[in-house]
C-alpha positions in Angstrom: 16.5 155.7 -57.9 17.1 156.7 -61.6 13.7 155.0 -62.5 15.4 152.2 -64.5 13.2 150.8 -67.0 12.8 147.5 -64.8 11.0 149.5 -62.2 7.7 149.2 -64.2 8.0 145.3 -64.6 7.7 144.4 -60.7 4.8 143.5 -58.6 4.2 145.6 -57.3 5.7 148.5 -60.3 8.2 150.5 -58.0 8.0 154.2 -57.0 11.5 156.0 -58.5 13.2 159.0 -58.7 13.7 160.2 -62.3 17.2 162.1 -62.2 17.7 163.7 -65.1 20.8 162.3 -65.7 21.8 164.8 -69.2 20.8 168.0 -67.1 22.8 167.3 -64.1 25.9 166.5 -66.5 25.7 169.6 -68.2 25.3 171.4 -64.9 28.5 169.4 -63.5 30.5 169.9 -66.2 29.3 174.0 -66.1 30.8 174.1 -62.7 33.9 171.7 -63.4 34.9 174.7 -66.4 34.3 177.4 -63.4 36.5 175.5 -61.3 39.1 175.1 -63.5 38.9 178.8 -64.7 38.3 180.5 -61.1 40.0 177.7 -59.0 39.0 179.9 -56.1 35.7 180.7 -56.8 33.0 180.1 -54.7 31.4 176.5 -53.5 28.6 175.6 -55.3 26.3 172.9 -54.6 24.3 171.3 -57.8 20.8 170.2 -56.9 18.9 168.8 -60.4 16.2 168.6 -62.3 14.4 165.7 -60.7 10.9 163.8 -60.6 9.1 161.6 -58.8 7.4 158.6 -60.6 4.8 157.2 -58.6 3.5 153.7 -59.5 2.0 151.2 -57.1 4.6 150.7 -54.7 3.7 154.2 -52.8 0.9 154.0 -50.8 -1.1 152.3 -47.8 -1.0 148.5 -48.0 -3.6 146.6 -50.1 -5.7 145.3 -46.8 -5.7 149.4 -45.6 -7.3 150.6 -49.1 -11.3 151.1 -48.7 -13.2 149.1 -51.1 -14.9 150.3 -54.1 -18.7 148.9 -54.1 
């Protein structure tokens, strides 16, 4: 999760979320200032911006894989 730069760097590279961190702080703190002005407002639920990275840890395993002639 959070696709930290070591991800890339294992064997096999590892398959990560990307949450976009800066977007889903901008969005908490959005509804942390609604809160505070409304503390009765409705419940809101925050779902980000996120991505999967796919890299070579996703898939069938190596032996499963049909072979290029």
């Amino acid at each position: 999760f959070d696709n930290i730069g070591e991800s890339e760097f294992y064997k096999p590279p590892l398959t990560t979320i990307n949450a976009h961190t800066r977007a889903l702080g901008e969005q908490g703190g959005q509804i942390l200032l609604e809160l505070i002005e409304d503390p009765r407002g409705p419940a809101r639920t925050l779902i980000g911006p996120v991505e999967l990275v796919l890299r070579q840890s996703c898939g069938p395993p190596p032996a499963l894989q049909p072979r290029l002639p």
